[in-house]
C-alpha positions in Angstrom: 38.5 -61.4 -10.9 37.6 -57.8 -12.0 34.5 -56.5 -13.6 33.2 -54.1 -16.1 30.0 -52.5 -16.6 28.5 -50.8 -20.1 26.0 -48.7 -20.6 22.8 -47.9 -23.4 20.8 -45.4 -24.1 17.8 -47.4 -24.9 15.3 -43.9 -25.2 16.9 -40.4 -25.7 15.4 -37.3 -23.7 13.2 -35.8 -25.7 11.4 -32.2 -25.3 8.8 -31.6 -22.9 6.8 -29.3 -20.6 6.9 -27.9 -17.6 4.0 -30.2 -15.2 4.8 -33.6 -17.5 6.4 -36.1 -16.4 9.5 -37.5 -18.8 11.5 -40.7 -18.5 14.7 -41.8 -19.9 15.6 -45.4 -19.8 19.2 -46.4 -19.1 20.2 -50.5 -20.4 23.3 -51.7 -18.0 25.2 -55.0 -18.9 27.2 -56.5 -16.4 30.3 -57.1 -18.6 32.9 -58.7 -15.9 32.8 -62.6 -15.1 31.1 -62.3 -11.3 27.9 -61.3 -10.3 27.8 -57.5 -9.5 25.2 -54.9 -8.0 25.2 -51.2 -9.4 23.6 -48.4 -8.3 22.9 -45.0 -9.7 23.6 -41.4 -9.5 21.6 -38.8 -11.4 23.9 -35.8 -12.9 23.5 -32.3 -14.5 21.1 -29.5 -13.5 18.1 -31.7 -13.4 19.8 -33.9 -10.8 17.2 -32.6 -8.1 14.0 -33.7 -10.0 15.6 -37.4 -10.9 14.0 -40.3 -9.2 15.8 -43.3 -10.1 14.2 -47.0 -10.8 15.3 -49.2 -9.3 17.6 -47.5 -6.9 20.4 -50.7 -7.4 20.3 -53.6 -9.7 21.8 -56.9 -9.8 23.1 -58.9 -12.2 24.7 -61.9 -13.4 27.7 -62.2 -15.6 26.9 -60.8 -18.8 23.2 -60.4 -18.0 21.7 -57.0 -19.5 19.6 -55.0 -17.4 17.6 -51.8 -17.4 16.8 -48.6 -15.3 14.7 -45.7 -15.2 14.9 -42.0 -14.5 12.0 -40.6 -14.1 11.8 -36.2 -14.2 9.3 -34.7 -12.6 9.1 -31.1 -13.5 6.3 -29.1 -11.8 4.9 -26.0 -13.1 4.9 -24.5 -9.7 8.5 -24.5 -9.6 9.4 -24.5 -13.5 12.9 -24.8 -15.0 14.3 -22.0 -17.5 13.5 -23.3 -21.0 16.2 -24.4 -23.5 18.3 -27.3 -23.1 19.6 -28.9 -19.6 22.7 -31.9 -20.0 22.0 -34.5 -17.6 23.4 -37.9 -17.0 23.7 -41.1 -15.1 26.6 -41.6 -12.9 27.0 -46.2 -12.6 28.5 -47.1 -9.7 29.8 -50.6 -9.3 29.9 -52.2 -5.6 32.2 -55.4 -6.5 35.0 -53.0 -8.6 34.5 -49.0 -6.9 36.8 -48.1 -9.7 35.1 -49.0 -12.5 32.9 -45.4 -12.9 30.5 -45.2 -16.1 28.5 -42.2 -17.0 25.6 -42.1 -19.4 24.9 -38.3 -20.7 21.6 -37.0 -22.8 19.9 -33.6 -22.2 16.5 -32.3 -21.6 14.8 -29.9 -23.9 12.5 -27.8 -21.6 9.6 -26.0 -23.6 9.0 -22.3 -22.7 5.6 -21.2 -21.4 4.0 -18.1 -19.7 1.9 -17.7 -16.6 1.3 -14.0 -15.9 -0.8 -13.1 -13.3 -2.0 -9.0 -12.3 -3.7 -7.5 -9.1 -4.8 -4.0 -9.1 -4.7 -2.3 -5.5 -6.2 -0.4 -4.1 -9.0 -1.2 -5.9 -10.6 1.7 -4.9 -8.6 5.7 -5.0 -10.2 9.1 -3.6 -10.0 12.5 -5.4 -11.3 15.8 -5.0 -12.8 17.7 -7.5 -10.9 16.5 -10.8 -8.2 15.4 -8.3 -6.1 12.3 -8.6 -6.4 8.8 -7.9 -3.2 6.5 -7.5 -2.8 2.7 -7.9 -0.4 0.3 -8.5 -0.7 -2.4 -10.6 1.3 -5.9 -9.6 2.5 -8.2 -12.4 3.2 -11.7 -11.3 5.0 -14.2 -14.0 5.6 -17.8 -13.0 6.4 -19.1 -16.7 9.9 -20.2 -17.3 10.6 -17.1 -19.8 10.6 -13.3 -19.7 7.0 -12.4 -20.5 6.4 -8.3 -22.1 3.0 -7.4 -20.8 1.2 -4.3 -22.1 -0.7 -2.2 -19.8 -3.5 -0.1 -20.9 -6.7 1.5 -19.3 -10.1 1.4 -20.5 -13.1 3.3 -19.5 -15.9 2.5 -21.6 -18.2 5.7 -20.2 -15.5 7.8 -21.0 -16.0 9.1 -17.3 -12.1 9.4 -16.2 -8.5 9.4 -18.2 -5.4 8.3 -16.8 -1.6 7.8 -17.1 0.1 4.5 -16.6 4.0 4.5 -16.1 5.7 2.3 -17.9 3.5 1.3 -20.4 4.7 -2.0 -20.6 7.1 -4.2 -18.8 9.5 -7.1 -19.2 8.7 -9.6 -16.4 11.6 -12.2 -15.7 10.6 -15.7 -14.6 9.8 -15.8 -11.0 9.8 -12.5 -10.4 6.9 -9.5 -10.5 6.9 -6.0 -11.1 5.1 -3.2 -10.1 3.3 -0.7 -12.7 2.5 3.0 -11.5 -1.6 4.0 -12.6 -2.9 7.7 -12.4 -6.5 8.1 -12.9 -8.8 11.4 -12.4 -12.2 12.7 -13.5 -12.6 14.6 -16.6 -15.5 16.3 -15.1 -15.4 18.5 -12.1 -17.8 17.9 -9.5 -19.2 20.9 -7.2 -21.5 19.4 -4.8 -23.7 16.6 -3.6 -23.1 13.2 -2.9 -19.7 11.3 -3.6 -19.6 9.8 -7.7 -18.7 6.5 -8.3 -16.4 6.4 -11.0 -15.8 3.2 -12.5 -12.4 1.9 -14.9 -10.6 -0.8 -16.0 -7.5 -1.9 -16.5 -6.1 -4.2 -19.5 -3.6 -6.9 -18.7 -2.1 -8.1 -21.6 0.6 -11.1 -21.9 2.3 -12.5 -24.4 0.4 -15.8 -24.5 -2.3 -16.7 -22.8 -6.2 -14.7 -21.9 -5.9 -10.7 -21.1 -6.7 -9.8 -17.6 -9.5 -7.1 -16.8 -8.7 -5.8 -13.6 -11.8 -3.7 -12.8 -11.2 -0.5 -10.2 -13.0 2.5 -9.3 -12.1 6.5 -8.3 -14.1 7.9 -5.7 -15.1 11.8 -6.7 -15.7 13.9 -3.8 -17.3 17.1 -4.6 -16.0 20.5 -4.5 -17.8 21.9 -1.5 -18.9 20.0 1.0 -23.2 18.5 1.0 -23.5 20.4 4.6 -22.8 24.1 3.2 -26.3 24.7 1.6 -28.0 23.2 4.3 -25.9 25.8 6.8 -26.3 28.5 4.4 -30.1 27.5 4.8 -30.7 27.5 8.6 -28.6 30.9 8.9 -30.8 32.7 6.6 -34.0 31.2 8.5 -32.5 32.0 12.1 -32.0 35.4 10.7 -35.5 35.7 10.0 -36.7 34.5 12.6 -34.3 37.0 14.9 -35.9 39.5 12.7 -39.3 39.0 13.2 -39.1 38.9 17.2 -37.1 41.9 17.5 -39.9 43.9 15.2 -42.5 42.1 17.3 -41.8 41.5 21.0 -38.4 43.1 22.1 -38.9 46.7 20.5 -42.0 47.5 21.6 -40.6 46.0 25.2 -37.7 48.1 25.4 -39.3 51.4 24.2 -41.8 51.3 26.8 -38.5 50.4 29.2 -37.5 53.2 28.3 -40.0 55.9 28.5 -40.4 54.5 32.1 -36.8 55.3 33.1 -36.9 58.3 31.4 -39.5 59.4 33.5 -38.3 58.0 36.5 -35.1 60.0 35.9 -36.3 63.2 35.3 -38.2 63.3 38.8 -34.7 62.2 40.4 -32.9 65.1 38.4 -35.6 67.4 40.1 -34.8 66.5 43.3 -31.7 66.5 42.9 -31.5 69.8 41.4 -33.1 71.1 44.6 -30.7 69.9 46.7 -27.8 71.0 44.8 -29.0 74.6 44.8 -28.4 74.7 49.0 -24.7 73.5 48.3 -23.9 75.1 45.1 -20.7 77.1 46.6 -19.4 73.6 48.2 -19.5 72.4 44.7 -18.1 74.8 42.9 -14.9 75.0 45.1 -14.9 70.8 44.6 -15.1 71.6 41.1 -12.4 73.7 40.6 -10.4 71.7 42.8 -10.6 68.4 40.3 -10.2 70.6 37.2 -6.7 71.6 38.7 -6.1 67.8 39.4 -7.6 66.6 36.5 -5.3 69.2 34.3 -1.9 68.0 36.7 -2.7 64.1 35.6 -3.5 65.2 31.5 -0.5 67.0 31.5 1.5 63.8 33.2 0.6 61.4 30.7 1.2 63.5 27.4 4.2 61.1 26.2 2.8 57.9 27.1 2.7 55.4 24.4 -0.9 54.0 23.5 -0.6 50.1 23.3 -3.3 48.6 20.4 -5.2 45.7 21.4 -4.1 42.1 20.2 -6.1 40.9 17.1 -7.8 37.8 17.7 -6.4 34.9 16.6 -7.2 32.9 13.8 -7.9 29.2 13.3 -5.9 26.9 11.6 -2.4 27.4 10.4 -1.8 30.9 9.0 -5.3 31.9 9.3 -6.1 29.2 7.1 -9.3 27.2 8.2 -8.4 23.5 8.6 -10.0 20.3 6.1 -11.3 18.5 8.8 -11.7 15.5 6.3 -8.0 16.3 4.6 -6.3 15.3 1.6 -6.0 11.6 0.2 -3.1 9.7 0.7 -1.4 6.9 -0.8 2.2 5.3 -0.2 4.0 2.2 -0.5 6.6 -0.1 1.3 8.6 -3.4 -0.7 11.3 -5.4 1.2 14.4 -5.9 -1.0 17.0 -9.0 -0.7 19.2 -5.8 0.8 16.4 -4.1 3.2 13.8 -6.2 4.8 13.2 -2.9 7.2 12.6 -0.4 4.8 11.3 2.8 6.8 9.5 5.9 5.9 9.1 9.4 8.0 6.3 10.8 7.7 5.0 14.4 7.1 6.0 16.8 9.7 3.8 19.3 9.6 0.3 17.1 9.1 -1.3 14.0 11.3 -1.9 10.9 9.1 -5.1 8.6 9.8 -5.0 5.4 7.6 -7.8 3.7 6.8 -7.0 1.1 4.4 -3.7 -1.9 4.2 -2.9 -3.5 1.2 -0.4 -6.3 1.7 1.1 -7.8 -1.0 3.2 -11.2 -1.6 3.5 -11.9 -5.2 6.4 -14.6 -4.9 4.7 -16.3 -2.2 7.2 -15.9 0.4 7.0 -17.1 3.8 7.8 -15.8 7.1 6.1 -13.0 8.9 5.1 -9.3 7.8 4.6 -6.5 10.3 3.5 -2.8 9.8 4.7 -0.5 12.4 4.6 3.1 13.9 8.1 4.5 15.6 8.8 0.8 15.6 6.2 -0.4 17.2 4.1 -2.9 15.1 0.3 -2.3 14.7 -0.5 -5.5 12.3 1.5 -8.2 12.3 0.8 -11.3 9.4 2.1 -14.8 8.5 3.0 -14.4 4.6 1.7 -17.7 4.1 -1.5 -17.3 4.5 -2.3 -14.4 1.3 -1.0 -13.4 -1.4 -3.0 -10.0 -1.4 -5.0 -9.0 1.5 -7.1 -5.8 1.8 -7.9 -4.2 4.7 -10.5 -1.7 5.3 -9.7 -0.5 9.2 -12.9 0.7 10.9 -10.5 2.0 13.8 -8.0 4.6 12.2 -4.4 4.6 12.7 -3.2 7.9 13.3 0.4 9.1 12.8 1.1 12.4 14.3 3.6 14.4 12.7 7.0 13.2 12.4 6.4 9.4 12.8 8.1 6.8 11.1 5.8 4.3 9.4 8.1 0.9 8.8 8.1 -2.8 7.8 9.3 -5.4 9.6 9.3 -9.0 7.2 10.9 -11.8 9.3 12.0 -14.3 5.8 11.4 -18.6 6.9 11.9 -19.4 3.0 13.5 -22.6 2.2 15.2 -24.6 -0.3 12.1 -26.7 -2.7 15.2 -29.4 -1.8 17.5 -29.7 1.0 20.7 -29.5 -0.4 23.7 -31.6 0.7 25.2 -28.5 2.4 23.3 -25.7 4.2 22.9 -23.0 1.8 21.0 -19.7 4.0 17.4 -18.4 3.1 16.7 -16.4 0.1 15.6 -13.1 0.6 11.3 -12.3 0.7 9.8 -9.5 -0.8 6.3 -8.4 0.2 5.2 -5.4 -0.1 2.4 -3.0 1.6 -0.1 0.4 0.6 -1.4 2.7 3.1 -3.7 4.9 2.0 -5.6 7.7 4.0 -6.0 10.8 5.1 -3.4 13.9 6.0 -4.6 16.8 7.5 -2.9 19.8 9.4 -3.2 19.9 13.0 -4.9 22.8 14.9 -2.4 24.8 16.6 
């Protein structure tokens, strides 16, 4: 005796949002003349968030049941919005042949979660130098977001450039936004200014982001030269007023007691010479001839000039014992998770600050290294941005290769039937320091 099985649609799919929960009820009548047990077999590109209930139902010969398919659709790991086909695959056990599918469709409504970190937060400049930054837009909507850019400074204090403007941020992904700030006021001396800014974050939907950030203004020369300038003109002084009082008068009366003590010796000595006068005057003549012999040897010799001293620094220069700001970054692609950078060759780099960034939430483990060996090493899981303000320095001496390593452990959300390989991670890191040029 065979069977047959049909299939209702008691509740279409209707539209929803991404963190609801939407069901779609299924009526099954057993149409053959024994009693039959189907199961169930979600379909279409929602198949993965489908729970059916119950998993297999029974029934008697023309008896009507009914299932449910429940959707769960998180907002941590949205679908695209538009319109997905799904269906329900009915499997009888008592006649495998008999195959019924059900199809309806799920209308996903869009929305937009953009989320910005500014980093550093805090950029060094000289004078009416330049600060840089980089601004990371995150969007975990389920369509592309445009997000404007803009900074404000409401004590007019510093201007800046940001490049691009704006963006267009797919969903699931982030992008990264160049910012250029300086003073508009030079700054000679004194103590370092504090030079306070903002930056506008505007999405499509949703509250702007103020991302608040600050440029450090060093001055011009550094606070120790008027103190030096100072104390040299006061040990001058000072040198002045003991040579007029103490070592003058000393070595004047020094003197008028050799002097004196001299010209008794030359009368003496005059005495003596006058018994011997002919033995000297044979001696001298004697050395004149010699003497003329030697002068008359060494007409054509070459005179060699004295070395000049040499100069500190490179070219004479004096070296910055602070040196000049720097700022660089590293991102892992899906095609480089090594990506390398070789340093200056001609300065030594001492970083003091590591931003490490993991705007898609990867996991897996992050290292920073130096000639390939690492010098911080991280589990992406646990940040999403960390700052780090190194009381030790790393120092890089000319020529080094600054790298990093990222090690990818992301998975499937669901394990698939067949193994499918990891997709890529994409972190990313900021130095930022000092580079000076080395004393010779």
């Amino acid at each position: 005796m065979g069977t047959s099985t049909d299939t209702t649609t008691a509740r279409p799919a209707a539209t929803t949002t991404s963190g609801e929960e939407t069901l779609w009820v299924v009526a099954v009548r057993n149409d053959g003349l024994v009693v039959d047990a189907f199961t169930f077999e979600p379909l279409g590109t929602c198949a993965d968030r489908a729970v059916v209930e119950p998993a297999e139902l029974g029934l008697l010969p023309g008896e009507e049941g009914a299932v449910t398919v429940r959707y769960d659709l998180p907002r941590d790991r949205p679908l695209a919005a538009g319109t997905h086909p799904v269906g329900l695959r009915v499997l009888s056990r008592e006649d495998p042949g008999s195959v019924h599918v059900e199809e309806g469709a799920l209308d996903i409504a869009p929305f937009t979660a953009v989320s910005a970190e500014l980093g550093p937060r805090t950029s060094t400049a000289r004078g009416r130098g330049t600060g840089k930054h980089e601004v990371a837009i995150d969007n975990r909507g389920n369509t592309t977001a445009v997000v404007v850019i803009d900074l404000a400074d409401p004590d007019e204090k510093v201007h800046g450039t940001i490049e691009p403007a704006f963006v267009e941020v797919a969903p699931g992904r982030s992008e990264i936004v160049t910012l250029t700030v300086s003073a508009r006021e030079r700054h000679w001396r004194g103590t370092n200014r504090s030079l306070p800014f903002q930056v506008v974050v505007t999405p499509p939907e949703g509250d702007t982001r103020t991302l608040p950030g600050t440029l450090l203004q060093r001055a011009l020369l550094p606070s120790w030269l008027l103190k030096a300038l100072m104390g040299l003109l006061v040990l001058a002084m000072l040198l002045s007023g003991l040579w007029l009082a103490v070592l003058r008068p000393t070595i004047e009366s020094s003197a008028r007691a050799a002097a004196s003590q001299e010209g008794a010796k030359a009368a003496e000595a005059a005495e003596k010479a006058a018994g011997a006068q002919q033995k000297a005057d044979a001696e001298q003549k004697a050395a004149l001839e010699d003497l003329t012999r030697k002068v008359e040897a060494q007409k054509g010799e070459p005179v060699t000039p004295a070395a000049p001293e040499p100069t500190p620094g490179v070219g004479g220069v004096p070296i910055d014992p602070l040196g000049d700001p720097l700022t660089l970054r590293l991102a892992a692609t899906a095609a480089d998770q090594t990506p390398t950078r070789v340093l200056d060759a001609q300065k030594i780099v001492s970083v003091t600050d590591l931003l490490l960034q993991n705007p898609a939430g990867d996991a897996g483990r992050i290292e920073v290294t130096r000639d390939g060996v690492t010098v911080y090493a991280s589990r992406l899981e646990n940040f999403r941005d960390l700052d780090l303000h190194l009381v030790a320095q790393l120092a890089f001496a000319p020529g080094d290769e600054l790298g990093l390593e990222v090690t990818c452990e992301n998975l499937p959300a669901v394990p698939p039937a067949a193994p499918a390989p990891a997709a890529a991670c994409t972190p990313g890191v900021t130095v930022s320091g000092f580079a000076r040029t080395p004393a010779p």
